[in-house]
N, C-alpha and C positions, 0 to 999 in steps of 0.2 A: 487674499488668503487670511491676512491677519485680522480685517475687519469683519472676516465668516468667524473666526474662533472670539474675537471678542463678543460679539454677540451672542455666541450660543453659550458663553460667561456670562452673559448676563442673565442667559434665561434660567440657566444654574442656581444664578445667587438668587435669582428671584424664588423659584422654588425651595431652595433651600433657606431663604428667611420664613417662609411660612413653616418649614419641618422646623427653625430656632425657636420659634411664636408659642409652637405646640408645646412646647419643652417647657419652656417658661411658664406657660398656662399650669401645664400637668402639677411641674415642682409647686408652684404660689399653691396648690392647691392642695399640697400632701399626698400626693398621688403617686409619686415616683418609688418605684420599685427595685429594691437594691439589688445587683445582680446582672452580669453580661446578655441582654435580649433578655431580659426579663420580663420589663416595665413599659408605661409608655414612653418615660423619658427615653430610653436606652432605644427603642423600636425608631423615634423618631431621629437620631443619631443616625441610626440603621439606613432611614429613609432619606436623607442627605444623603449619604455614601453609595447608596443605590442609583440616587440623581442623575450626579457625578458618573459613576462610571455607566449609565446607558449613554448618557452622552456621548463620552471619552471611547467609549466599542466602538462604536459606528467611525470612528473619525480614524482611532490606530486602524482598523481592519482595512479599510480605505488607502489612508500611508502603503499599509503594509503590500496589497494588490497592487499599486500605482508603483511600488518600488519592484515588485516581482516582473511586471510587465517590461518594466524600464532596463531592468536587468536580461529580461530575454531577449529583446530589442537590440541588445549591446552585443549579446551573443551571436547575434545574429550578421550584422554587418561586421565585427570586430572578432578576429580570431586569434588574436595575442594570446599565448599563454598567461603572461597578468592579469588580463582582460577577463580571462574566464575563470580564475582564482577569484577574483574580487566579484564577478557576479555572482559565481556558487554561494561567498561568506553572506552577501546580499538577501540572497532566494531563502537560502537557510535560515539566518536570524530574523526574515521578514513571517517566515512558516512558523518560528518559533515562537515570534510576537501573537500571531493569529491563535495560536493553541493557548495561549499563555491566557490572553485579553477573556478569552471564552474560556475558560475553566474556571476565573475566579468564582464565581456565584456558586457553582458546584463545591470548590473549596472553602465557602465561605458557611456553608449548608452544613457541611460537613464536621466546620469545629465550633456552630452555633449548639449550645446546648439544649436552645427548645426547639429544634429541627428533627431531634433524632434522641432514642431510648437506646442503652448498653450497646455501642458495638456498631453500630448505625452508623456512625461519621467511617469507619473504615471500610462497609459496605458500600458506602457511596463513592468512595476516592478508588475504591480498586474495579467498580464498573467502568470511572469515566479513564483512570487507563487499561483498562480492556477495547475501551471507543479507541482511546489511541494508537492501540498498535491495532485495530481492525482497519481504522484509517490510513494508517500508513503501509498497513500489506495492501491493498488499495492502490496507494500513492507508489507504492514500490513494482507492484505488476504491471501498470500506467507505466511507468518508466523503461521498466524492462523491456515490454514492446516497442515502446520509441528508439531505445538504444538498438534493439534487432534492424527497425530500418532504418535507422541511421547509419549503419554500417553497412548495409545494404546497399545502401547510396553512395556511399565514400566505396564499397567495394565495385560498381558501373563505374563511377568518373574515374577511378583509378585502373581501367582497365588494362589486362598488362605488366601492372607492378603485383610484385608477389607483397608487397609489404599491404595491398588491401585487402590480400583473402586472407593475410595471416591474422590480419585483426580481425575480419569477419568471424574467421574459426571460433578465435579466444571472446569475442563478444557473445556466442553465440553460447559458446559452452558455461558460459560464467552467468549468464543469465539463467539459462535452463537450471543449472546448478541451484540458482537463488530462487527460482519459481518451484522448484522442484521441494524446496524447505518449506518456502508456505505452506503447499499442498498439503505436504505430511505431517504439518503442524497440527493440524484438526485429529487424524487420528492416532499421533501421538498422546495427546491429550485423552483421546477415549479411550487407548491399552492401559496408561497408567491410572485409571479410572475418574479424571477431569470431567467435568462437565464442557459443554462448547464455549461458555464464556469464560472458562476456570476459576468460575470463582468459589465450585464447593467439589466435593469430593462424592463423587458415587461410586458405580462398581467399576473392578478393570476388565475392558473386554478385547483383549489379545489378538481375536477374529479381527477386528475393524484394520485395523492395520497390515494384516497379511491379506486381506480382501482388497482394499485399496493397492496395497504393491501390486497383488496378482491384476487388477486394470489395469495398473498404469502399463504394466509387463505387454500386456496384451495389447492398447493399445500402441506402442511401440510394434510389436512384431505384426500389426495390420498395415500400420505406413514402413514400416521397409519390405512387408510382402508389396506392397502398390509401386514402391521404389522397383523390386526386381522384378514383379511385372514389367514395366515401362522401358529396363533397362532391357530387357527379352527381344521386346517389336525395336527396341533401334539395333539388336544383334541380326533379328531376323530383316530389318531393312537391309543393311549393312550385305549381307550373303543375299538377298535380291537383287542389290543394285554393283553386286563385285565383275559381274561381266568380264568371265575370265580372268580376274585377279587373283592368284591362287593364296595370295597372301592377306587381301582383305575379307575373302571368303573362312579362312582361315581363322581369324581373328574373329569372325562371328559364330564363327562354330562354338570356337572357346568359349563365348562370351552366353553361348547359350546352355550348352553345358555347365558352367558355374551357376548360372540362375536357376537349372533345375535342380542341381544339388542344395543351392541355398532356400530352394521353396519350399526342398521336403525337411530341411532341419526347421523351416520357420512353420509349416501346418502341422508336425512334428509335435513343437516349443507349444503350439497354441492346444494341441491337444491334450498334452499335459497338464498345463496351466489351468484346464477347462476342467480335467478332473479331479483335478485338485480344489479346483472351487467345487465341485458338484461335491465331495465326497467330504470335504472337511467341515462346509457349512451348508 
């Protein structure tokens, strides 16, 4: 390992005596331009530090994966409480090296002054965190779903204990909850008149958002009509197969008479819904 890094030290210093060579040439010759990125001397500065860190990316980004890995790996056979503190601090500052190592050049863009006219360098730092949190709602819906079936799973192996549904419930709900904010993120943005990337101001349109509720609304009331469907054929099984049981017949009766009451509140809900999108936009 250390004789991979001394080496590509050296291919460093090599390139970068020739970016020193240039400098030296430029100034002996009067050429040097006063001013940050101005000149060729200051460009050739530039051009060393540039060297250096294409090198130096490739190698943290590398660390930083090889330690993410190592870290889930640990998770994985080791389920200490400790164990999984220290791998999160791990995964975290290895995420935050990776963002960090790839942003410089964008921030370097940004406070070079021949890169960019009036206003420019702040243009540019507030698209690349706009990438950021695109990436990370991304990285947080990826998660969200992992965390569904992983409770999913701990809710089978644990079957029987009530301490697995009660975490399934609260995983279940706390994600939906967090997926549910992304979503309405976008047309939050477009009532208060954001553009999609927020980075300028056009008009507010109040519709996007009461359109999007009324889906999601809608959605919802198709899967619990599919839920009380499904829940109907196991009442009408149930009173099929009661063979004289005046009690389990009973219990499907019930059980189908709530589903018709709950169908006509939900094609109901949806017809409403419907008109109200039809008549508002």
């Amino acid at each position: 390992m250390y004789s991979f890094l001394i080496a590509l030290f050296g291919i460093f210093i090599e390139n970068a005596s020739a970016q020193l060579s240039n400098i030296a040439n430029q100034v002996s010759g009067g050429q040097l331009v006063s001013g940050f990125g101005g000149g060729p001397g200051a460009s050739g500065i530039y051009g060393i530090a540039q060297t250096l860190y294409n090198g130096f990316r490739a190698i943290v980004s590398t660390i930083a994966i090889l330690m993410i890995i190592r870290s889930g790996l640990r998770l994985i056979y080791r389920s200490a409480e400790e164990q999984m503190e220290k791998s999160k601090r791990v995964i975290a500052g290895s995420i935050a090296a990776i963002m960090l190592v790839n942003l410089a050049p964008t921030l370097v863009t940004a406070i070079r002054p021949t890169s960019w006219g009036g206003g420019g360098g702040g243009f540019v730092i507030s698209a690349e965190l706009y990438g950021i949190i695109a990436w990370a709602q991304v990285l947080v819906a990826t998660t969200a779903i992992l965390m569904i079936v992983i409770s999913g799973i701990r809710a089978v192996v644990s079957y029987g204990s009530e301490e697995g549904v009660s975490q399934l419930k609260r995983t279940v709900f706390s994600v939906l909850g967090g997926c549910a904010i992304i979503v309405f993120q976008g047309w939050i943005k477009s009532s208060v008149g954001l553009t999609a990337t927020g980075t300028s101001i056009g008009t507010p349109v109040v519709g996007n958002a009461l359109l999007g509720i009324l889906g999601v609304f809608n959605q919802i009331l198709i899967f619990i009509g599919a839920a009380a469907v499904a829940v109907g054929i196991y009442a009408g099984m149930l009173m099929i197969t009661s063979a004289g049981n005046e009690e389990q017949f009973g219990r499907g009766k019930s059980l189908i008479i709530r589903v018709g009451v709950g169908l006509l509140v939900i094609v109901a809900s949806l017809a409403l819904a419907n008109l109200v999108i039809a008549t508002v936009f």
